[in-house]
C-alpha positions, -999 to 999 in steps of 0.1 A, spaced: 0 0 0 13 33 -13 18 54 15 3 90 5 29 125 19 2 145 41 -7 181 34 -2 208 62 -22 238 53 -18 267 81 -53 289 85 -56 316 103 -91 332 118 -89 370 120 -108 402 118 -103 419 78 -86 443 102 -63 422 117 -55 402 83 -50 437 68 -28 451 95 -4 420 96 -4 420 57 12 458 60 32 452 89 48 419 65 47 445 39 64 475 56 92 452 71 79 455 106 69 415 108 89 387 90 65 363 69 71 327 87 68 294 69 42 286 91 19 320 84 -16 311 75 -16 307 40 -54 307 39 -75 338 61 -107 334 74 -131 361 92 -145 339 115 -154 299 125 -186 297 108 -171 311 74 -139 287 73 -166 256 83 -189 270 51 -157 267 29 -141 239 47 -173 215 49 -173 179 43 -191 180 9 -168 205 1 -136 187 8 -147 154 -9 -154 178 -41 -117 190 -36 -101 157 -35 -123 145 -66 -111 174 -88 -74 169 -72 -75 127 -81 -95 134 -118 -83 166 -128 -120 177 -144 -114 197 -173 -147 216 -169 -178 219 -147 -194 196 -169 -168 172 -170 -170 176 -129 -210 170 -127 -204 141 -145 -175 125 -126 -192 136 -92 -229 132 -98 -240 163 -93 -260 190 -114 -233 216 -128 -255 248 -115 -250 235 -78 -211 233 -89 -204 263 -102 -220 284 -70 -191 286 -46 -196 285 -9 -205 326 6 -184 340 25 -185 370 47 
C-alpha cells in the first residue's frame, strides 16, 4: 500500500482588520513572513466551516484525483448538477 505525503495547510481566523494590518506590517518590514503563516484567512469559524465542509472537501479531492477539465466534466464525474457546482460557498 502506497503510503500518500500528508498536506499541512496553516489557516488563520482573524478580523479583515487584523488580516489587513499584519499584511502591512509583512509588507512594511515591521513583521517577518514565517513558513508557518496562514496561507489561507478566514473572518470567523462559521465562514472557514462553510468553505471547509465535508461535501466540500470530498469535491476537492475529486477534482485533485481526476483533474475535471470543466464543470461539466466535474458533474459528470461527481454526480452532481453543474449549476450546484459552479455556485461557490459565501463567504462574509
Amino acid at each position: 500500500m502506497r503510503e500518500e505525503k500528508q498536506l499541512v495547510l496553516h489557516v488563520g481566523i482573524a478580523s479583515p482588520e487584523q488580516m489587513k494590518s499584519r499584511l502591512l506590517d509583512i509588507v512594511s518590514g515591521k513583521a517577518l513572513h514565517r513558513e508557518d503563516d496562514p496561507k489561507i484567512w478566514f473572518a470567523s469559524v462559521a465562514e472557514a466551516y462553510r468553505v471547509l465542509s465535508n461535501e466540500t472537501m470530498i469535491l476537492l479531492e475529486l477534482i485533485r484525483a481526476h483533474r475535471p477539465e470543466s464543470l461539466s466534466d466535474l458533474a459528470v464525474k461527481s454526480g452532481q448538477n453543474e449549476a450546484n457546482l459552479s455556485v461557490c460557498p459565501k463567504t462574509s
